[in-house]
N, C-alpha and C positions, 0 to 999 in steps of 0.2 A: 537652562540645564546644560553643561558639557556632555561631548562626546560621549557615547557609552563604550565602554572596554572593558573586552571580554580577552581570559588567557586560554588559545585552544585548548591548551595541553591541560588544562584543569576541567576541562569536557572530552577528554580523549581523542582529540584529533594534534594531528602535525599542523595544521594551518587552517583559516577561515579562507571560504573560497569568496569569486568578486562579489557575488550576491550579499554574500554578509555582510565582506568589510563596510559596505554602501550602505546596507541598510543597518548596520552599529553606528555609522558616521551620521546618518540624516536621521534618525526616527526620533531622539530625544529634542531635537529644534521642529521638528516638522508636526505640523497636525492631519495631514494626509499625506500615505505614500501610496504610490503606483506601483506594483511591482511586477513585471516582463520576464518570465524565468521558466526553463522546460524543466522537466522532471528529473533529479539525479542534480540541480543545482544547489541543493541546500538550502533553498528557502526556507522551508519548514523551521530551521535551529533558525532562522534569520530573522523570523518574527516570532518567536517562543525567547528568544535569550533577552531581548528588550522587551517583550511584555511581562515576563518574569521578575525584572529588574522594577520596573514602574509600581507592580500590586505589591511588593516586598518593600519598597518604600511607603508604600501607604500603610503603614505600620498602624491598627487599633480603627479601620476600616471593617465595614463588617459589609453581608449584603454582596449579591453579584457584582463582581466588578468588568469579567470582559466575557463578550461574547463571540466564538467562531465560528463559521458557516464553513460547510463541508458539501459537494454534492452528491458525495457517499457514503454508506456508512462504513466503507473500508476507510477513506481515506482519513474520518473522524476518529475509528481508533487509532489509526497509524497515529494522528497528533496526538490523544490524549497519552498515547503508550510514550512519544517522543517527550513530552512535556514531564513526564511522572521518572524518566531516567534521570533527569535533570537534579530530581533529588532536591527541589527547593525550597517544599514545606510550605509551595499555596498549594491550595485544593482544585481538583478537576476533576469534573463529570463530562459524561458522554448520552447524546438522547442520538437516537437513530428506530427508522422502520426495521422490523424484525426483533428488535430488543423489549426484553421482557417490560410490559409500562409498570409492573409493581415492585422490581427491582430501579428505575430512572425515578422513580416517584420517591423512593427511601433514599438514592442518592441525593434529588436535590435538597431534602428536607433536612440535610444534615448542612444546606447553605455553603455552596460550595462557591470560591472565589470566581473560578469559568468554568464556562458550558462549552464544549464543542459539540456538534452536530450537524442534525442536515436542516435543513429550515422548515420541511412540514412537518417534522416531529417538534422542534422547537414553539413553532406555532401553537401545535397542540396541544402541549403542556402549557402554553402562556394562557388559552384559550380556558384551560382547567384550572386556572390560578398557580400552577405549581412553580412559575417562576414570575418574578416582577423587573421588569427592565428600566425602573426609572433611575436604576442606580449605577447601571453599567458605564463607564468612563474610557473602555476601549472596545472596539469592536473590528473583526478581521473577516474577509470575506477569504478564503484560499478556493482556487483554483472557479475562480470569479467567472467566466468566461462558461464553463462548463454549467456551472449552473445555472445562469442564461438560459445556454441551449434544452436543458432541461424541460424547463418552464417553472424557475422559483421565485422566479421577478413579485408576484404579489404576495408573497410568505415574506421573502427579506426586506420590501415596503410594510409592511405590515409592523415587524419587529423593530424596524429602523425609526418609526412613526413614534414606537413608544418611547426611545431615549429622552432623558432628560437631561444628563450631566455628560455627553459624551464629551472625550476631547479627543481622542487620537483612534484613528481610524488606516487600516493597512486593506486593501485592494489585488490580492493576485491574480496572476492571470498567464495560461502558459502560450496567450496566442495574444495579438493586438486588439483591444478594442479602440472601436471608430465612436464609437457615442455610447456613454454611462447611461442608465435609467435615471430619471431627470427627478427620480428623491433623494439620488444621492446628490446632497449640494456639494459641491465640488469648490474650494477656494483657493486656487496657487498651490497644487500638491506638488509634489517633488516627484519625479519619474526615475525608477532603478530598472535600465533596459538590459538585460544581461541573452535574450534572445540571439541566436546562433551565433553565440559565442564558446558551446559545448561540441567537443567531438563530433565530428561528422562518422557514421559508419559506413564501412565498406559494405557497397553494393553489390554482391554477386548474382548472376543472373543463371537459373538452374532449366534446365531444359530438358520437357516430358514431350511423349509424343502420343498421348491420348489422355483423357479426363479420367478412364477407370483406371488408368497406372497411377493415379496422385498419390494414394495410400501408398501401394507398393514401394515409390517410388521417396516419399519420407518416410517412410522404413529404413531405406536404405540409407538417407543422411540421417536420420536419428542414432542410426550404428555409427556411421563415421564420427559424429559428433560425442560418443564416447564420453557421454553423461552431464553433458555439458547444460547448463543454463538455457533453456529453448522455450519461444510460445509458438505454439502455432495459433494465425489468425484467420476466422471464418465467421463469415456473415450471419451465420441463423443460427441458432441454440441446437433447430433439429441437427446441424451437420456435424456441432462441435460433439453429441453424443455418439452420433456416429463414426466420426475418428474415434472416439475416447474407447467405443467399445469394437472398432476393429484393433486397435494397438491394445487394450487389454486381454484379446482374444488370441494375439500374438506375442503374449507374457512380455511387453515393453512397459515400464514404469510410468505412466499419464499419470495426469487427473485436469479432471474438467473445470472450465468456470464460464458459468453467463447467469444472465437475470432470473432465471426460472427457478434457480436453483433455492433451497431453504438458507438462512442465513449463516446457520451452523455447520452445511455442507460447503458453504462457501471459504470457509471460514479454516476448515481442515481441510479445502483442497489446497489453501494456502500454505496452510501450516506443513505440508509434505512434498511442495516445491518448493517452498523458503528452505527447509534443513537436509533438501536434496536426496528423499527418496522417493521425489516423484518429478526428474529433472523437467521434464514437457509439461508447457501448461498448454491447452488446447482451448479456446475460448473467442467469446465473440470483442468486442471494441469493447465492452465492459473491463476488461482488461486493460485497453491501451491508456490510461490514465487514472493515477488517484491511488498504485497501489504501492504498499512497500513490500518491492519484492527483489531479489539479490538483484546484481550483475548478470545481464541477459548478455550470452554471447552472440545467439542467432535468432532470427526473426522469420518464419517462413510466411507468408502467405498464402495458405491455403487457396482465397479468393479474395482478390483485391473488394476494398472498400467505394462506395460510389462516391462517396465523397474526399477530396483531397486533403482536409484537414485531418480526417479518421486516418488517412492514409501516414501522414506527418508523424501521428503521436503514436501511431503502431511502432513504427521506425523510431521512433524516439526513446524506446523500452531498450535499445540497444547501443552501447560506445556511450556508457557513460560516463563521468570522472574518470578522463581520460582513459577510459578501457577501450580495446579495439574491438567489434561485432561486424555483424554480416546482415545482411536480408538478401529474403530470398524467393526471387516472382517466377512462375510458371510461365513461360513463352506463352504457349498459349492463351493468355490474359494480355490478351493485347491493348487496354486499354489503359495499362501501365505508358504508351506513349503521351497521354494527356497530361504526364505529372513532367516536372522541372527534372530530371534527373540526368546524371552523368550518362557517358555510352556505357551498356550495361555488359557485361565480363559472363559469356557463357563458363558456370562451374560443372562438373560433370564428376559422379561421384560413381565409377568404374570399379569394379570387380566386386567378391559377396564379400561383405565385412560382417563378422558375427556378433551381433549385439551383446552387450556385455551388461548386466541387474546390476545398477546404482551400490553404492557403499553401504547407504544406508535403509533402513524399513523404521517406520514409525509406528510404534506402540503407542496404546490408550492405557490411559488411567480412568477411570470413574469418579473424580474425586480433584477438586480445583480450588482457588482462592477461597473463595464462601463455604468450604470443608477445610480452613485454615491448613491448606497443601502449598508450598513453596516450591522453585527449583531445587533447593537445597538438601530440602526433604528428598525428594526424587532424585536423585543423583546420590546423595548415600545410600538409599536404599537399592537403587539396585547392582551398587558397586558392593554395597556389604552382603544382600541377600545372593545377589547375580552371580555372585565372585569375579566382577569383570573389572578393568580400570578404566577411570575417568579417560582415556583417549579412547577407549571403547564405545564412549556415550556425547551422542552429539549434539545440538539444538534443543533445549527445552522449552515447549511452551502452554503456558499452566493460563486456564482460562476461570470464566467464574464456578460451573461446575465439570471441566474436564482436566485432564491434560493429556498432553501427544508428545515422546520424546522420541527422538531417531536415534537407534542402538545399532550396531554395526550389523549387518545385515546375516553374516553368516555366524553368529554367536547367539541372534533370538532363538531359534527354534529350542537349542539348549535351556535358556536362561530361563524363559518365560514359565515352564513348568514348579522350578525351584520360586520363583518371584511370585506366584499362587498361591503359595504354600503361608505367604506371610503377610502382616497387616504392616499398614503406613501409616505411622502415627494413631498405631489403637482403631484405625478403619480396615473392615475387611472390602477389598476393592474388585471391582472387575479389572480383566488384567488382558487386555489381547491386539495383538495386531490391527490396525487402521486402515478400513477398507473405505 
């Protein structure tokens, strides 16, 4: 098979970055790739646009044909959502914990071409009969390494045991590994190392002079940083509540995210730091990989992580595709001298700067895809019912039974009375701001 080629601009980009061009140039010769890539590389289009390419040649194929393993269920929609922009008429499901099993059970029954997911839900439908893997012919692990550390090694042996037809197989990974698990037979793979070779971010070093000033004292950079893209990172769930609900107590726009959380809360805390009316994400290392989430300018570290690697992909959330970011370590976490890092640049953020409420506020709908609701729908409606214009309304994002759209901040309290008053598409809806 030749090279495969792809025309950016026929996927809306100005260029493929090196991740790609490597993995368009080897994947159609190769039966195993390796791939070495931090977040913000483009992997993701880099093995979706040649797995897309191979199941659309398989023209009058029926039967699963590819399998991908995810070690979250963020990072599985992220893919199924990347895969479905694509517009290329194979079919894709999604299995993950937290998701309705009688909603994944009517998806696969409808025989979808791939499955992305995490492995012990995938398991557990294989386990129920709901899917059969002797027919799968590619199979993708992303962010390979991470689910190691997990502990998914005997679900993706498990699934890998059943193939019968596979031929091509892709491996990601955002850190080195030293030795594969010994069912994956491994025969002359091709290796795509693209590892720091992404912006480095600027390190700035912020300096407190007690443990109860932290808050205070990211208050005060959360003003200067003037709505800017920010996570703050902390080690326990208890503490990230605890920011969450002193900066909401100080009418600063948060929202939280760690494990504990319901899947649907996790889900809308995303949904309103993605369309930026909730610029701070406040969360534990559940965050530092696997999410798609904008351009992060700054990075603070609440409390450094005890491990070096947690430590890496925090930092790595920031100075992505070539964008410039910050991090940002408390002196007093002196254990930040065990890491490899540059001399670190005391920043000081001097005089009262008065916080300024985000552009935008995100509104609920009651009412999502599986109540045949579109963006389209939603954005007429509240530009006809609203009387607002389309640069009024920003980010939509339309789930199976909700949606959440951000409206310019200081025109809801207006709108939202009038937008009650009417149905969307012959549904009467609940209608209210996104707490």
């Amino acid at each position: 098979m030749n090279r495969i080629k792809f025309d950016p601009i026929a996927f809306g980009f100005n260029s493929w970055t090196k991740v790609q061009k490597e993995t368009f140039s080897q994947y159609a010769n190769q039966d195993e790739v390796i791939i070495y890539a931090p977040t913000g590389s483009g992997k993701t289009i880099a093995f979706l646009l040649p797995l897309m390419q191979m199941i659309q040649e398989n023209e009058g194929k029926t039967g699963l044909q590819a399998v991908i393993f995810s070690p979250t269920r963020e990072l599985a929609l992220q893919i199924e959502q990347v895969f479905k922009s694509l517009k290329s008429g194979v079919s894709i499901t999604s299995c993950y914990g937290g998701h309705s099993m009688k909603t994944e059970v009517a998806n696969l029954s409808a025989n979808p071409s791939i499955i992305v997911g995490t492995p012990g839900r995938i398991v557990d439908h294989m386990h129920r009969g709901n899917i059969d893997m002797r027919s799968v012919e590619y199979f993708i692990i992303d962010e390979f390494d991470k689910c190691l550390e997990i502990g998914f090694q005997s679900e993706m042996e498990e699934v890998y045991s059943k193939f019968r037809k596979l031929k091509k197989s892709i491996y990601c990974s955002a850190t080195q590994i030293e030795h594969f698990p010994s069912f994956i037979k491994l025969n002359n793979p091709v290796t795509i190392d693209v590892l720091g070779e992404m912006a480095e971010p600027e390190i700035s070093f912020y300096k407190v002079d007690a443990t109860r000033d932290r808050m205070q004292q990211m208050k005060q950079m959360i003003a200067h940083f003037k709505s800017e893209p920010t996570i703050i990172f902390a080690n326990f769930r208890d503490d990230v509540v605890d920011l969450s609900n002193y900066f909401e107590d100080e009418r600063i726009a948060v929202t939280a995210y760690h494990g504990g959380m319901e899947q649907d809360e996790r889900e809308r805390a995303l949904i309103k730091f993605r369309n930026g009316s909730a610029p701070v994400l406040i969360c534990t290392d559940l965050g530092a990989r696997g999410l798609d989430i904008p351009m992060i300018k700054h990075i603070i570290h609440y409390q450094l992580p005890e491990k070096e690697d947690a430590f890496i992909h925090r930092n790595g959330r920031t100075a992505r595709m070539s964008e410039d970011g910050s991090v940002y370590i408390f002196e007093q976490d002196e254990e930040y001298s065990k890491y490899d890092l540059p001399v670190l640049t005391e920043k000081r953020f001097d005089g009262a700067k008065r916080y300024q409420s985000p552009e935008w506020t995100t509104v609920y709908f009651s009412a999502g895809k599986k109540d045949k609701i579109n963006k389209i729908d939603l954005l007429g409606f509240i530009c006809q019912k609203g009387g607002v214009e389309k640069k009024d309304v920003g980010t939509i994002a339309v789930l199976d039974r909700s949606s959440f759209v951000a409206i310019k901040r200081h025109l809801v309290g207006e709108i939202l009375p009038e937008l009650r008053k009417h149905k969307v598409k012959g549904q009467k809806l609940k209608i209210s701001i996104s707490m």
